[in-house]
C-alpha positions as CSV (number, residue, x, y, z in Angstrom):
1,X,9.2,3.8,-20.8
2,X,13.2,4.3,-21.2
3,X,13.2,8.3,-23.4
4,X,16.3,9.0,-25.3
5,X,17.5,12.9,-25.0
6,X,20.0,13.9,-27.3
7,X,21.8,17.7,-26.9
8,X,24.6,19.9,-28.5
9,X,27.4,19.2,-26.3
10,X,30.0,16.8,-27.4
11,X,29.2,13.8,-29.4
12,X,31.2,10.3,-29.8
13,X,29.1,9.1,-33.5
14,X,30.6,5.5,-32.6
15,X,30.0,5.5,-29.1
16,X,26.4,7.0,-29.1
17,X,25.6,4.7,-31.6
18,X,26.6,1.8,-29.8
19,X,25.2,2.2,-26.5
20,X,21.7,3.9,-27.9
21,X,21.4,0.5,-29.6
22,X,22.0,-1.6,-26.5
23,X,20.2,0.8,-23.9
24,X,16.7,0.6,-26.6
25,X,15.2,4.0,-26.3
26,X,11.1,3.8,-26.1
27,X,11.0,7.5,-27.6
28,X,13.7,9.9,-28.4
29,X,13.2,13.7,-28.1
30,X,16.2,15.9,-29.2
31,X,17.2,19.3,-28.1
32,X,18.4,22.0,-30.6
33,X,21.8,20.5,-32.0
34,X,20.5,17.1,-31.2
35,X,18.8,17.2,-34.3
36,X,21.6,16.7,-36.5
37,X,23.3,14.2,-34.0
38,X,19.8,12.1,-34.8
39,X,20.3,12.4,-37.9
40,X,23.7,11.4,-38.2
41,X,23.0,8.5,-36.3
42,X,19.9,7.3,-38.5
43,X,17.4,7.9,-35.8
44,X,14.1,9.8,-36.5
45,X,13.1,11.7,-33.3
46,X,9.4,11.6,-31.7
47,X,10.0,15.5,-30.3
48,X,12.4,18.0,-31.5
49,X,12.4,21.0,-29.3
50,X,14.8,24.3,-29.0
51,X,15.4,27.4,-30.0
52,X,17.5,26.0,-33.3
53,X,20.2,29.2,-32.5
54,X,23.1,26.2,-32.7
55,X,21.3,24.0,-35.4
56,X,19.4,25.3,-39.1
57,X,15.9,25.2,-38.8
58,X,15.9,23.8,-42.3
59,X,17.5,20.6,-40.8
60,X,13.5,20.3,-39.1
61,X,11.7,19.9,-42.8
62,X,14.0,17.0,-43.6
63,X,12.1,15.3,-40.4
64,X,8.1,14.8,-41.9
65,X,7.8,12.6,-38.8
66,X,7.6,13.3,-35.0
67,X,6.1,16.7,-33.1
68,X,7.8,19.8,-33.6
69,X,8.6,22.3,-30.6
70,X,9.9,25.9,-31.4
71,X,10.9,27.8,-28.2
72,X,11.6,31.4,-28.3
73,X,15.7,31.6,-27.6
74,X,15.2,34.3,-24.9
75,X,13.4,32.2,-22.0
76,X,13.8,30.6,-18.2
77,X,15.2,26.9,-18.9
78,X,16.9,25.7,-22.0
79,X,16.8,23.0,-24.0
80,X,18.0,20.7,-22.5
81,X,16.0,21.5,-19.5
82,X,13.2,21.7,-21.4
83,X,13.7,18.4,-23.3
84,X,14.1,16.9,-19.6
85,X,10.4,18.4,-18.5
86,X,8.9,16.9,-21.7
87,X,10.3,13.7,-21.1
88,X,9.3,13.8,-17.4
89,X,6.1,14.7,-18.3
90,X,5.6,12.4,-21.3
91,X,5.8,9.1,-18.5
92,X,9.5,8.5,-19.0
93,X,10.8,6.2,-16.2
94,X,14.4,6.1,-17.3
95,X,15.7,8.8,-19.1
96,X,19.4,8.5,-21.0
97,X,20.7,12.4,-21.8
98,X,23.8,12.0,-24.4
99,X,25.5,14.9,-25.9
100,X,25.0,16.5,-22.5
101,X,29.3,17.3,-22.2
102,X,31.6,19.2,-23.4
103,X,33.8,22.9,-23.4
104,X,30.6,24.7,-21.9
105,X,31.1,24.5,-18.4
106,X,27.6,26.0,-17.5
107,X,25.7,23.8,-19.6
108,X,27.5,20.8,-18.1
109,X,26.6,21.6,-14.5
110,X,23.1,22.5,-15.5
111,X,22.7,19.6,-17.4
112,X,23.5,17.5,-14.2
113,X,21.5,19.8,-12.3
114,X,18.7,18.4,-14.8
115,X,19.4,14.7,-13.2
116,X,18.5,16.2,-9.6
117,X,15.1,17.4,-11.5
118,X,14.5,14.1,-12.9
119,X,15.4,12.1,-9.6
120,X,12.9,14.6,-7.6
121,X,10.4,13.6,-9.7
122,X,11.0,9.5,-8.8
123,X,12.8,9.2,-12.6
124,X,15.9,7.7,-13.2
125,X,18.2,9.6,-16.0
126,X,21.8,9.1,-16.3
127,X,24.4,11.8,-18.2
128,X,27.1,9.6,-20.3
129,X,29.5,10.5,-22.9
130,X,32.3,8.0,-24.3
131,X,34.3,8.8,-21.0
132,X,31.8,8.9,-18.0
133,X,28.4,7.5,-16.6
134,X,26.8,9.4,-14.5
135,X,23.5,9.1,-12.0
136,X,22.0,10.7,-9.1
137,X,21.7,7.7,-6.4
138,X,19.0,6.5,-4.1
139,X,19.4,6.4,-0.1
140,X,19.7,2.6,-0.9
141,X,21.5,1.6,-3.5
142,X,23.8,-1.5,-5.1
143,X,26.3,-1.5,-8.1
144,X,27.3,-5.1,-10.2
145,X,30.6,-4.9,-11.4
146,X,29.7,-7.0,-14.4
147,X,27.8,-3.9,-15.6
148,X,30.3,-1.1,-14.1
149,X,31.1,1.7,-16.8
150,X,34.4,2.1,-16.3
151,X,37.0,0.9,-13.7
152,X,36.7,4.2,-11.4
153,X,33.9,5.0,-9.4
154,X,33.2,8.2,-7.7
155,X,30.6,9.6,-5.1
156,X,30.0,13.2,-5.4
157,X,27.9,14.8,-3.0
158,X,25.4,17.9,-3.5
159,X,26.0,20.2,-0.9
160,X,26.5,17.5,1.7
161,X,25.6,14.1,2.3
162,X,25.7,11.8,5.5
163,X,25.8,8.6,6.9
164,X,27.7,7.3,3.6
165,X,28.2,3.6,3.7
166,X,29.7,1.8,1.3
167,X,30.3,-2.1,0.6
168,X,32.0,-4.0,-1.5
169,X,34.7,-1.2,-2.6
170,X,38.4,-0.4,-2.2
171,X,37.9,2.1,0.1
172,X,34.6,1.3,2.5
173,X,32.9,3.6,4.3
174,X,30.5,3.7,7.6
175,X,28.6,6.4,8.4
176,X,31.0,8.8,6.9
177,X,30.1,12.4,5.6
178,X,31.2,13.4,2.7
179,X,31.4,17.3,1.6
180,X,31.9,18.7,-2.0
181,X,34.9,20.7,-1.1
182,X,36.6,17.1,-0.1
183,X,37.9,14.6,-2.3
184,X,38.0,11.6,-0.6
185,X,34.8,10.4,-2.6
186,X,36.9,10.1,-5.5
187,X,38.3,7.3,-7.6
188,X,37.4,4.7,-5.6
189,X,36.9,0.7,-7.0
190,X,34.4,-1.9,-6.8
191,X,36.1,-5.2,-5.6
192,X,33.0,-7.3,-4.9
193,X,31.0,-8.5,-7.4
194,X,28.4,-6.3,-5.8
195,X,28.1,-2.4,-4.1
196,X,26.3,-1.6,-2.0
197,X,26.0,2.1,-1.7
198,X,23.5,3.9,1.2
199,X,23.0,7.2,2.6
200,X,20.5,9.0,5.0
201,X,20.7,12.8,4.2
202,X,21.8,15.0,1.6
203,X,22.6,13.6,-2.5
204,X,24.7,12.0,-4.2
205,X,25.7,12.1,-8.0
206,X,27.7,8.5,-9.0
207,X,29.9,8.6,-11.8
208,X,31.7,5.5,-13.3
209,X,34.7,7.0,-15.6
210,X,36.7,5.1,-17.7
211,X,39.8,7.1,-17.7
């Protein structure tokens, strides 16, 4: 089942539109301010959840469809987080977050933290906004450049991650270790028509970015 999250952070209408039609959401679930980006985009959600501190609780009675979720606004998780648990929980077994970017730094890094939840619980989500596709990886992994987001490709690990090997790119590796204070997992490019992308300890976060 492929579950559709959308959240407050920054929103591309076009964009979002475009790729929620190709991707084909099973269910969509929207957190807080993802209301009125559903609503924009002509989508009537199965779940709205938050707190509604970012997004008129009035906007919820337009909606006579779908379950709705009120969460206190002082609590442990947010949203977002929340919106991730329910999807988790609901049998998702790819999850797409949009709206998950943008000027609030904190949010951003706990909404990729929310990827790590999601991939610890043997789902795969991805983070994308009109600029960058992101993913946590498995130990074993392959890319096809037919269906590469962007022309960049970057391994970020999460503290630490060894015995990186990489095929197919610009810049292979064997065995490497990469740590989060270096940058050499950056920017690299896919020259094969396939990746091949494997690991033994630690995590990795992939993002394809277009710019």
């Amino acid at each position: 089942m492929r579950v559709l999250i959308l959240t407050g952070g920054d929103f591309d209408r076009k964009f979002a539109s475009d790729y929620i039609k190709t991707w084909k959401p099973d269910q969509v679930i929207t957190a807080d301010r993802g209301l009125l980006y559903a609503r924009e985009l002509g989508i009537c959600p199965d779940v709205m959840l938050g707190d509604f501190d970012s997004c008129n609780r009035d906007v919820l009675e337009e909606f006579s469809q779908g379950d709705k979720i009120l969460v206190p606004c002082e609590k442990d998780d947010t949203d977002t987080g929340l919106a991730m648990e329910k999807a988790v929980k609901s049998g998702a077994e790819e999850i797409l977050l949009v709206g998950g970017t943008g000027t609030r730094m904190d949010h951003v890094l706990g909404n990729i933290g929310q990827l790590f939840y999601a991939a610890r619980c043997g789902v795969r989500a991805e983070l994308i906004d009109a600029h960058n596709r992101m993913r946590v990886l498995d130990y074993d992994s392959s890319i096809l450049k037919k269906e590469l987001f962007g022309n960049y490709v970057s391994l970020i690990p999460m503290y630490e991650a060894k015995g990186v090997t990489l095929h197919g790119f610009k810049y292979p590796l064997h065995e490497d270790t990469l740590v989060f204070h270096e940058s050499w997992g950056i920017s690299n490019e896919l020259e094969a028509e396939e990746g091949r992308i494997s690991y033994r300890e630690g995590r990795l976060i992939l993002i394809e970015s277009k710019d």
